[in-house]
Backbone as a ProteinNet text record, in pm:
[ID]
protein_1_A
[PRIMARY]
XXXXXXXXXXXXXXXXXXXXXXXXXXXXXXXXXXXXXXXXXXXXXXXXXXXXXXXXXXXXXXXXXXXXXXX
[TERTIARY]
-826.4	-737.9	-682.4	-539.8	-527.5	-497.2	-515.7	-557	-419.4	-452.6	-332.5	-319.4	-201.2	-168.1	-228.5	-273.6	-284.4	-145	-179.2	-11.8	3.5	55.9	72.6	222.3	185.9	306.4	372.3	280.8	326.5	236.7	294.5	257.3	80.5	35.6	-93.3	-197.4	-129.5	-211.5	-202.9	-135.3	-112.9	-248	-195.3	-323	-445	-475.6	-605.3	-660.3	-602.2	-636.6	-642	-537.5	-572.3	-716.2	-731.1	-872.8	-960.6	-1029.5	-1108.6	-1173.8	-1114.7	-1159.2	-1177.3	-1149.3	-1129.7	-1054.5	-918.1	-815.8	-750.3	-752.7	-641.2	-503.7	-454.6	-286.7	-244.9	-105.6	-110.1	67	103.4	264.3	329.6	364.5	496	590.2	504.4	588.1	660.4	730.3	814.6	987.6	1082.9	1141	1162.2	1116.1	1049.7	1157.1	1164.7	1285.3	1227.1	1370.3	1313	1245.9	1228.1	1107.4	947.7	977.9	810.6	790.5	887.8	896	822.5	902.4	840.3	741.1	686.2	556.6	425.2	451.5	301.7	363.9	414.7	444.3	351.8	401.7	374.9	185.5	154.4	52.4	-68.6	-21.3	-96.2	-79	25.2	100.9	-11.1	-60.2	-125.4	-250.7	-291.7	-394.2	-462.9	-331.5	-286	-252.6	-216.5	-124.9	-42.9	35.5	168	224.1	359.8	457	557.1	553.4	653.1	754.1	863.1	951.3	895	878.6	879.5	987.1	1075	1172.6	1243.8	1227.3	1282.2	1182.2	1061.7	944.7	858.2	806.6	692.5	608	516.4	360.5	272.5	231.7	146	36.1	-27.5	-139.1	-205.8	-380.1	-488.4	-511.8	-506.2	-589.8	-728.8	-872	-1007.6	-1024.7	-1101.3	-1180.9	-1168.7	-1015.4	-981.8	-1038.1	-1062.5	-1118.4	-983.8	-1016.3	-943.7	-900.5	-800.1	-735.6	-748.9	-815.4	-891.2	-776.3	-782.1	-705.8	-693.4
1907.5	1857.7	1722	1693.1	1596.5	1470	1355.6	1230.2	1176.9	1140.8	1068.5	908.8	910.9	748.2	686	526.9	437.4	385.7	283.7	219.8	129.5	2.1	-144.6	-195.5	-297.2	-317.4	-458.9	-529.7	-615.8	-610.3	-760.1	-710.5	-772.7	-839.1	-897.9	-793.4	-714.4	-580.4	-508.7	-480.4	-371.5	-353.7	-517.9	-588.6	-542.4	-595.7	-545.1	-411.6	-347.4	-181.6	-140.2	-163.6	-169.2	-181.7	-316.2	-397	-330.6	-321.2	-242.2	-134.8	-44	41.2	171.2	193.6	296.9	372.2	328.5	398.5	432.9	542.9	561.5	548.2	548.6	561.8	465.8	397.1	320	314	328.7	367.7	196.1	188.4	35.4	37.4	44.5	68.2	-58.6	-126.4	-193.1	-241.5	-312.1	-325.6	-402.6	-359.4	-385.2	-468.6	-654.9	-669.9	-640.8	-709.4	-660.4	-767.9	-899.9	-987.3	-923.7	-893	-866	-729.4	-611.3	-498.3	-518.8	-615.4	-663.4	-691.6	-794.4	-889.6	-786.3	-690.7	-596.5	-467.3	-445	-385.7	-432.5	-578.7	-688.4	-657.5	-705.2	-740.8	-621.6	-457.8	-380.5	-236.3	-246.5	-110	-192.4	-295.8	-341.3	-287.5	-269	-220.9	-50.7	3.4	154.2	209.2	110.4	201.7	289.8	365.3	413.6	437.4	375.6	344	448.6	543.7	642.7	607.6	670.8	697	799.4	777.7	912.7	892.1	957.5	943.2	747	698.3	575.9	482.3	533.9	433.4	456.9	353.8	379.3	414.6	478	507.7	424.5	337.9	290.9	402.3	492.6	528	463.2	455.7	455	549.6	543.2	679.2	623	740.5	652.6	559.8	502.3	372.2	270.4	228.3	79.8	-52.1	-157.4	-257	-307.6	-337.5	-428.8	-557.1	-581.3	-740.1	-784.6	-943.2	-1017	-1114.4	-1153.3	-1264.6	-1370.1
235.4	338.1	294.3	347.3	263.5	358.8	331.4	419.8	456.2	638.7	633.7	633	598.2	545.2	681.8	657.4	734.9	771	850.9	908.2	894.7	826	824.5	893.9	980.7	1021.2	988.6	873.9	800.5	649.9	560.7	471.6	433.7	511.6	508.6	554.4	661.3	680.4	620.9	490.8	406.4	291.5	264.2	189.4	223.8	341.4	423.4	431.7	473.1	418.3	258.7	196.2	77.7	27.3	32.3	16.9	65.7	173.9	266.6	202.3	98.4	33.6	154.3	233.3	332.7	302.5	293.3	311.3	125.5	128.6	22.5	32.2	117.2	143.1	270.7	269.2	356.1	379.7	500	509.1	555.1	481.4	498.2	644.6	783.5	870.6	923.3	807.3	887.1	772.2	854.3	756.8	646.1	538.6	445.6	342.8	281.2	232.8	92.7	-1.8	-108.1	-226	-159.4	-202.9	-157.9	-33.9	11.4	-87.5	-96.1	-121.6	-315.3	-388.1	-562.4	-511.9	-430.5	-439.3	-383.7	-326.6	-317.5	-418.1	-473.2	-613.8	-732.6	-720.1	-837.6	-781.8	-687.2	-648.5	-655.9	-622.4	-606.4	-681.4	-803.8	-926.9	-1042.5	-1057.1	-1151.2	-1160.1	-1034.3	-1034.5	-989	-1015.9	-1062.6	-924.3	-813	-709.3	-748.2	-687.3	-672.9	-526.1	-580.7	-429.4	-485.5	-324.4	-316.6	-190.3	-182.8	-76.6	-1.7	107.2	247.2	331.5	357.9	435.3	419.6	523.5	527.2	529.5	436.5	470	303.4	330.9	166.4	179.2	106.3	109.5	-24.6	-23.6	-117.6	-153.1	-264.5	-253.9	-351.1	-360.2	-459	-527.6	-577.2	-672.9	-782.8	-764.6	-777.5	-710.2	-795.8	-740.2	-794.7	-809.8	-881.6	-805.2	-898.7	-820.1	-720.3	-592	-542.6	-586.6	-556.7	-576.4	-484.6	-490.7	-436.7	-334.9	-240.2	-198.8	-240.3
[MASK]
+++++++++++++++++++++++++++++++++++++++++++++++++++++++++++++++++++++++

């Protein structure tokens, strides 16, 4: 079965789930510019995210068990 995304409605909560190690997937519910949009790219593709398009929104996922990035 496959998991559904968490919800962030900014980008400090995105972080937070991220981190948390709970959640694998986490949906960008808000409007997202495109400084904040590089800087959790920059911040969370390093450490082998991948950011997709869903409709008019992103999905950050994890994949394994990469270490988190620390605050």
């Amino acid at each position: 079965m496959k998991q559904t995304p968490s919800t962030a409605c900014n980008y400090g909560e995105a972080c937070d789930l991220l981190r948390s190690g709970y959640v694998k997937q986490v949906r960008l519910k808000w409007n997202i510019g495109s400084d904040e949009f590089f800087r959790i790219a920059s911040d969370w593709c390093d450490t082998g995210a991948k950011i997709k398009k869903d409709g008019d929104e992103f999905v950050i996922s994890l994949k394994g068990f990469a270490i988190p990035r620390q605050a």
